[in-house]
Structure formats: structure tokens, C-alpha cells
C-alpha positions in Angstrom: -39.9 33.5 4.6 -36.9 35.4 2.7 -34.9 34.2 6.2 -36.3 30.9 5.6 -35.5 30.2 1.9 -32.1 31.7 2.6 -30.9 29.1 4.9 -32.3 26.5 2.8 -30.5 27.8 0.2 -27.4 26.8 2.3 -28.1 23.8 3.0 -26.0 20.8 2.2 -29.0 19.0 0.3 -29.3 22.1 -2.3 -26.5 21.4 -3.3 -26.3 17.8 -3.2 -25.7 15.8 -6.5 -26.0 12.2 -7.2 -22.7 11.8 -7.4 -22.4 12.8 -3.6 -24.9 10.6 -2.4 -23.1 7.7 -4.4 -19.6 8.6 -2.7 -21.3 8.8 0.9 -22.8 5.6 0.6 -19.5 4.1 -1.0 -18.0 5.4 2.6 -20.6 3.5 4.6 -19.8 0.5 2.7 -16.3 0.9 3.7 -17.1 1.3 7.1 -19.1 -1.6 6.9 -16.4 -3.6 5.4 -14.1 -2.3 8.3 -16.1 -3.3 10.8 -18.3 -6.3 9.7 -15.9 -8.3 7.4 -12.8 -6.6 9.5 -11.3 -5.8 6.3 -7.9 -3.5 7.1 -10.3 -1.7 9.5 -7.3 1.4 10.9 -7.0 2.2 6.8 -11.0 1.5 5.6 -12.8 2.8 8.6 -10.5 6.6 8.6 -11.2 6.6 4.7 -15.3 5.7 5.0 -15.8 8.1 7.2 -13.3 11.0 5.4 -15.0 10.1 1.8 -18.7 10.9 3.5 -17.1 14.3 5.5 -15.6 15.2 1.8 -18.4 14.5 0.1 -20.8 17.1 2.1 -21.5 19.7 -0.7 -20.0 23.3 0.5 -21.1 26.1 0.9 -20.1 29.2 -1.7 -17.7 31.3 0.0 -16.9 28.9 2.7 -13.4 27.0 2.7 -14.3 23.6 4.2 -12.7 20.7 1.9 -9.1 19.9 1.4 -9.6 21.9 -2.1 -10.5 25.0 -0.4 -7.3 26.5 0.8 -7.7 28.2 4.2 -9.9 25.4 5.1 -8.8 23.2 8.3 -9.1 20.1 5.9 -7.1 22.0 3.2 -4.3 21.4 6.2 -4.1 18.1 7.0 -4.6 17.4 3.4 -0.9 18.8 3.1 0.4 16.5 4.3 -0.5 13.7 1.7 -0.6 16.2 -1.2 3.4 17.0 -0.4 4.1 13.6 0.5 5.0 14.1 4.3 2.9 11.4 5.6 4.2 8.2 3.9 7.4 8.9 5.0 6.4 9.0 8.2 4.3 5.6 8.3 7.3 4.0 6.6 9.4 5.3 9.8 6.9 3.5 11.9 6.5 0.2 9.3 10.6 0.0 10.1 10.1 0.2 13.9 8.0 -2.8 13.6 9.6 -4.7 10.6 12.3 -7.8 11.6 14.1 -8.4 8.8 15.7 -11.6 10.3 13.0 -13.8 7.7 14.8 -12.2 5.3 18.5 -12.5 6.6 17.9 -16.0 7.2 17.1 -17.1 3.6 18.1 -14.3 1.4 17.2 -16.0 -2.2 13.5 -15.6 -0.9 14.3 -11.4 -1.8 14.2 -12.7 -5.3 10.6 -13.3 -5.0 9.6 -9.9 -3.3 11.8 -8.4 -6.6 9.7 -10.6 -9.1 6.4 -9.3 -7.7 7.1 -6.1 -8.5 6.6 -7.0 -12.5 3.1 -6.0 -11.7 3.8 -2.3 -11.8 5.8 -2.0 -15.3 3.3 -3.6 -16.8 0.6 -2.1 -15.6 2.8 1.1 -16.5 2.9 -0.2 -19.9 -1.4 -0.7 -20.2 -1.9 2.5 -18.8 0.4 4.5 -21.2 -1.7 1.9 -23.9 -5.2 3.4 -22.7 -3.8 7.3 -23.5 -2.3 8.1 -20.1 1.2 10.2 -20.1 3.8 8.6 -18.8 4.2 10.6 -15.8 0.2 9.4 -15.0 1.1 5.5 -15.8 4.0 5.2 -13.5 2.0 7.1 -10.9 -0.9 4.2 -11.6 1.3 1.4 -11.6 2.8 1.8 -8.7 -0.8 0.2 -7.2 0.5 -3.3 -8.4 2.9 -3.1 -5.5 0.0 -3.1 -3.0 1.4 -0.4 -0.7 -0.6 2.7 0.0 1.8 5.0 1.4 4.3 4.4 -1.8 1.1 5.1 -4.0 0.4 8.1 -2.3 3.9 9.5 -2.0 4.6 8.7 -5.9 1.4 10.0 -7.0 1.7 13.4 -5.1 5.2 13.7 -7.3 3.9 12.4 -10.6 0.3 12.8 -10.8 -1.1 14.8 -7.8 -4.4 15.0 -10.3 -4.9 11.4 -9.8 -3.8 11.4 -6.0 -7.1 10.3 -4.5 -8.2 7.9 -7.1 -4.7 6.2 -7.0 -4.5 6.5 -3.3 -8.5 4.6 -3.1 -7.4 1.8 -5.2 -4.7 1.2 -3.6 -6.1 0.5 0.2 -8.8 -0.8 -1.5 -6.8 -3.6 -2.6 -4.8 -3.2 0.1 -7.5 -4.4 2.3 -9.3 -6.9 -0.2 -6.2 -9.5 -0.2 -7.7 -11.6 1.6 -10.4 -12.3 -1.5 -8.4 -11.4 -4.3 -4.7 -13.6 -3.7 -6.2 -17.1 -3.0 -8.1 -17.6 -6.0 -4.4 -17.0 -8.0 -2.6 -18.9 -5.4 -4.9 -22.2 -6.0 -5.2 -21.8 -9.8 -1.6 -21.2 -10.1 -0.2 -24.4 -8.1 -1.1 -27.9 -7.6 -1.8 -29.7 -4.7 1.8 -31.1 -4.1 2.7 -27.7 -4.2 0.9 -26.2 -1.6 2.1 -28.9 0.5 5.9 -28.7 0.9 7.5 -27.8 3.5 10.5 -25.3 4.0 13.2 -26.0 5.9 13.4 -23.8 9.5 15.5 -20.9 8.9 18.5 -19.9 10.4 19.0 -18.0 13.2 20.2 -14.2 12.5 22.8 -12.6 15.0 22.0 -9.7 16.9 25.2 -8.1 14.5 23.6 -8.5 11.3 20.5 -7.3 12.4 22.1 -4.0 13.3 24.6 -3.7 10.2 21.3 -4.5 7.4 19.7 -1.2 7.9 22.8 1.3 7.1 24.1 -1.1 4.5 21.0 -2.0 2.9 20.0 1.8 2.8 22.9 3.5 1.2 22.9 0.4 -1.5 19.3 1.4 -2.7 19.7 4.9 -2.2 22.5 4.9 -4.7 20.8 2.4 -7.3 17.8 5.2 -6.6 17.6 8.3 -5.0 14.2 8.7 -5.4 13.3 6.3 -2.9 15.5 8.3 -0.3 12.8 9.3 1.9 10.7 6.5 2.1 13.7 3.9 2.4 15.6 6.1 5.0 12.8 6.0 7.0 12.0 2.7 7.2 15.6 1.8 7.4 16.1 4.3 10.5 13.2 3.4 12.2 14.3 -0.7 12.0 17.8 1.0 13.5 15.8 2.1 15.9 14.5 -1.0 16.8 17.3 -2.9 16.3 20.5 -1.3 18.1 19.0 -1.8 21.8 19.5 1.4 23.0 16.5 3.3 21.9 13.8 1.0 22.5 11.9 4.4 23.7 11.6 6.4 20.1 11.5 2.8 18.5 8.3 2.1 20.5 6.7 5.7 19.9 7.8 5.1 16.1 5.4 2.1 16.1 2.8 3.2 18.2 1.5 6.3 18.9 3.3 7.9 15.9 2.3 6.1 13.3 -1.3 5.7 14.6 -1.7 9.5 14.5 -0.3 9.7 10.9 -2.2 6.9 9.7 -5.8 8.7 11.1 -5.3 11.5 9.2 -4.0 10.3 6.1 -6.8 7.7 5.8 -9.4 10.8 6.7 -7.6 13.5 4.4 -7.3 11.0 1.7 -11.5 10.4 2.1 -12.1 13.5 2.2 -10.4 14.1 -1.0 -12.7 11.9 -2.9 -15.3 14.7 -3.5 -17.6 13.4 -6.3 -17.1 16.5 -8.6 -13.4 15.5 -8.9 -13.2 11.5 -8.4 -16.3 10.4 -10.5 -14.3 10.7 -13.6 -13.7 8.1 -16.6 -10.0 8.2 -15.6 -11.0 7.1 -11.7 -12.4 4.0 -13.5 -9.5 3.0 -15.5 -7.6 3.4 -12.5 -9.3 1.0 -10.1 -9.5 -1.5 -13.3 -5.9 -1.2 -14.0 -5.0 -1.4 -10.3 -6.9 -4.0 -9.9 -4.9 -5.7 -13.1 -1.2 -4.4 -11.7 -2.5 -6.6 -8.0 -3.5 -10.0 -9.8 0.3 -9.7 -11.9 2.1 -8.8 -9.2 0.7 -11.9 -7.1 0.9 -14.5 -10.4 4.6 -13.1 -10.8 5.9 -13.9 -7.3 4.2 -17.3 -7.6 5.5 -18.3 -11.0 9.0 -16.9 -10.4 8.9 -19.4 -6.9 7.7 -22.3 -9.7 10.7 -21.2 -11.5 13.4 -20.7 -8.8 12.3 -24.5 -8.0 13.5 -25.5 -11.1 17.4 -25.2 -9.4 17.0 -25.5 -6.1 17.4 -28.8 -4.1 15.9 -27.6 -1.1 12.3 -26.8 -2.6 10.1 -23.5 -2.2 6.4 -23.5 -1.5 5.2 -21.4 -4.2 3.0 -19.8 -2.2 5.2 -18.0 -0.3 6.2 -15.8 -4.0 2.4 -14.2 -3.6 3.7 -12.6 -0.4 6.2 -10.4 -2.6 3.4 -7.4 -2.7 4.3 -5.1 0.1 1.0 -5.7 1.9 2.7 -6.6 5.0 1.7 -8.7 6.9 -1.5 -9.4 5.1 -0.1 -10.9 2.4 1.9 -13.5 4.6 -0.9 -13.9 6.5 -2.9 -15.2 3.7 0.0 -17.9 2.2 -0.4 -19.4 5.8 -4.4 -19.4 5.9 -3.7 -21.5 2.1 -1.2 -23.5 2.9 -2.8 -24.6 6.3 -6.2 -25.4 4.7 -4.0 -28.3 2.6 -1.6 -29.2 5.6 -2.6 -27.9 9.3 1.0 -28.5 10.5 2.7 -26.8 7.7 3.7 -23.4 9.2 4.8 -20.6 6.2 4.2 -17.8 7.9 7.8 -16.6 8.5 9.0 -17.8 5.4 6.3 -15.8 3.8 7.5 -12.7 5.6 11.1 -12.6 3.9 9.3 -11.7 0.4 6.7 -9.5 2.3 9.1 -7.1 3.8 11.5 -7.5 0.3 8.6 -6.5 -1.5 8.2 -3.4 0.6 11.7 -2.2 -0.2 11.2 -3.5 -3.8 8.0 -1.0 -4.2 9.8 1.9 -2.6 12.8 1.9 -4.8 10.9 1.2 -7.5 9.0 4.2 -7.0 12.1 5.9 -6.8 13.5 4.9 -10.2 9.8 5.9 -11.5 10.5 9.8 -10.2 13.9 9.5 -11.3 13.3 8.5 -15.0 9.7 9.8 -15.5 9.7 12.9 -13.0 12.3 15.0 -14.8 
């Protein structure tokens, strides 16, 4: 019986809290949004499942989460706690980014700029509810609506916060779909969503090859922070792009950045244990990124309202929602809108040019974040 009670004793239910079984079954819901509704199912589906592994009450005396160092989770958790892996999905986000959309009409970078709004003042609220300003830069950066950014910011500013800021941010990530159109219909009219852009021009083989050094060592300079995760986007498009090394391209897009992306989702669920993400501060984060996300989106739309004050040749407003770095959901979604007003009105490339600027746009401005708040 002493034998009996022993192992009982070590048993993941005796030491299960509420606050576990509330994570696990925010993983299956996850999992079930993955699957069922299809929502960003390689990013949910890793998480779900890593936030019900994490969440698995240890054992005294036996490493086994990504807090216990020794642990194998401890491990693969290194590499989002010392921001190795967004580096490495931007590498593979530049193997499969063509920047041509963007070449082709280059005022539409304008919009991918104005979308970023959403993280300074989201910055500002959080530093207004009592967060330093190392913590509201690290929470803003959600607004942006890229998870790898989040992550690598957050492990620099506020590796506290990591796995709440990380959450929120593929949470949103995944939950465009639901959360633009609303703003995208209440912020234009009818005659709005139906213009039509003008087919855009076709970008040489030339310029396709030069953007990627140029464009890298411009934002480098204006931030050095954002050295890493620009650089490896930018070399990874290179990759793509010069024609002669179509093999590492296609392993930068593929196998490579499908490994990284398992176990960052997984490590990054499995650092949601309810004893250190069930906080008051895990709240205000999900509400504020939530906030940053709907800014971000009304920005890009109304800057696209405004740019249409000057310009002959007229821009669907919808395309400035795409300016969050959610690519290619975002874009995605301006299509799905503007073709439930016009069926033949075809935005998705257009859409793209803000998309991939807005990617850039939240990687250097997590760079000027580290710069001016990190040191």
C-alpha cells in the first residue's frame, strides 16, 4: 500500500491544478480550430498540442519542461528563448517571398509602413496600464501580426512575457480571417471596395536580384537591430532570386523552415505552463494585442483613403489592411472582400505589395525598439 500511495503520489493528477486543466483544454481548442475551422493549422495545431505537453504537472526532482534546465524541452526551448528560430523562419519566409508586387507599384510600401502605427500605440497603452517600457515595446510589437518578430523581440526585451506575447500573437495570427473584415467593411463604402487597380508592371529579372542587397544594407543602417531577421529574409529571397541556387533556395522553403516552424510552435506551447501564463499581465497582453491588430488594420485602410486623396490612378482601400505582416493571409483576405462585392475584381497581387512591406516594416521596427528601448 506504502508502494501504492507512492506512485500515486507521482502522478500527474496530484499535482494537477485548475489552471492546468484550463490550459490543456485551451490546447484542444486550438487543435480544434486547426483542424475544423483550418485556422493557420502548421502554427495552431504544433502550439495545441505543446500547451497540453507543457501543461502536464511535473514531477519534483524531474527536469521535464522547458523551465527545468537539463530537461530535453528546456533544449528546444533555446532556441525561441535566444531568438535562433525566427531568424531562421524569416530565411525560409525570403525563399518563398517575390517582391516583384512590390517593385511593380512601390507607393503601395507606404501602406505596409502606415500599418505599422499599430505597434507605437499600443506601445504607448501598455506603458499607460504600468508596463516598463522595455515590456510595452516587447507587447506592441503584436500589432504587426508576425509571430516570429514577436518572439524574437520579446526574448530581447521581455523574455518574462515571451510565451504570453508569443500566444497572442499566432493567435491573431491565425484569427485574420474573423477579425480584418469587419474593419475593412465598416471602414469603406461600397464604391470603395469596388475599384479596380490597374495591372502592374512587369519587374526584370535585374531588379529582382539587386532589391535584396540594396534593400538590406538601407534598413540595416536606419536599424541594426533588425540585422538578423532582415538579413535573413533578404538572403534567403537572394537565394531564390539569382538562379543559380535554386537547391538551398528550395530547402530554405521547405524542409528547413518546416522543421523550425514544429518546434517553435511546440516549445512555445509548452511554455504556457499555467503556473507562469495565468497571470493578470497575460490578460492585458492578449487585450492589448488584440487592440495593436484592429489599429494596425484601420491604419493601412485609412492611410489608402488618404493616399487617394492625390492619386489619379485610385487605390482599393482594401488593399492598406494587408500592411500587417501576416503574409499571405492578410492578402488573402482583401481578395475574399473585394470579390464578395465584384467576382472579377482580382486584388490579390496588389494586396501582396503591402503584405511583404509590412513584413520588412515590423522587422525593422523591432529593430529600432531594441535599439532605443534595449540599451
Amino acid at each position: 500500500m506504502d508502494i501504492l500511495l507512492h506512485f500515486l503520489s507521482t502522478t500527474g493528477f496530484a499535482e494537477m491544478t485548475y489552471g492546468n486543466f484550463m490550459m490543456i483544454v485551451i490546447g484542444i481548442v486550438f487543435i480544434a480550430l486547426a483542424i475544423i475551422k483550418d485556422y493557420e493549422p502548421l502554427l495552431l495545431l504544433p502550439i495545441g498540442f505543446g500547451a497540453i505537453v507543457g501543461n502536464i504537472p511535473s514531477i519534483a526532482g524531474m527536469p521535464l519542461s522547458v523551465y527545468d534546465e537539463g530537461s530535453v524541452l528546456y533544449y528546444i526551448y533555446f532556441g525561441v528563448s535566444k531568438g535562433i528560430f525566427p531568424p531562421l523562419i524569416f530565411l525560409g519566409i525570403g525563399a518563398m517571398t517575390d517582391f516583384s508586387c512590390m517593385l511593380s507599384n512601390p507607393k503601395l510600401v507606404l501602406l505596409g509602413a502606415a500599418a505599422q502605427m499599430g505597434i507605437f500605440i499600443t506601445l504607448i497603452g501598455a506603458m499607460f496600464l504600468g508596463f516598463t517600457p522595455a515590456e510595452a515595446g516587447a507587447i506592441g510589437i503584436i500589432g504587426g501580426a508576425d509571430g516570429p518578430t514577436a518572439i524574437f523581440l520579446s526574448s530581447k526585451l521581455a523574455p518574462h512575457l515571451l510565451g504570453a506575447i508569443a500566444i497572442a500573437a499566432y493567435s491573431y495570427m491565425a484569427l485574420v480571417p474573423v477579425i480584418q473584415p469587419p474593419i475593412m467593411k465598416l471602414m469603406t463604402s461600397k464604391k470603395e471596395r469596388l475599384i479596380r487597380m490597374s495591372a502592374p508592371r512587369e519587374v526584370t529579372t535585374r531588379e529582382k536580384v539587386l532589391f535584396p542587397v540594396g534593400a538590406f544594407i538601407i534598413t540595416a543602417l536606419i536599424a541594426p537591430g533588425s540585422l538578423a531577421l532582415v538579413g535573413m529574409l533578404f538572403f534567403g529571397n537572394l537565394l531564390k532570386e539569382s538562379g543559380v541556387t535554386e537547391r538551398l533556395a528550395e530547402t530554405a522553403r521547405t524542409g528547413m523552415i518546416d522543421s523550425v516552424t514544429i518546434l517553435l510552435g511546440f516549445s512555445v506551447g509548452a511554455s504556457t505552463q499555467a503556473q507562469t501564463f495565468l497571470t493578470p499581465d497575460s490578460l492585458l497582453i492578449f487585450g492589448l494585442g488584440a487592440a495593436s491588430f484592429c489599429v494596425a488594420t484601420a491604419s493601412g485602410l485609412a492611410f489608402a483613403k488618404f493616399m487617394n486623396l492625390f492619386l489619379k490612378d485610385k487605390i482599393n482601400p482594401l488593399v492598406g489592411a494587408a500592411g500587417v505582416s501576416a503574409v499571405p493571409d492578410s492578402a488573402r483576405v482583401v481578395q475574399m472582400v473585394a470579390r464578395d462585392e465584384d467576382p472579377h475584381n482580382f486584388l490579390l497581387m496588389h494586396a501582396m505589395a503591402p503584405n511583404v512591406a509590412g513584413v520588412l516594416g515590423s522587422a525593422v521596427a523591432a529593430g529600432v525598439l531594441w535599439s532605443v528601448l534595449g540599451l
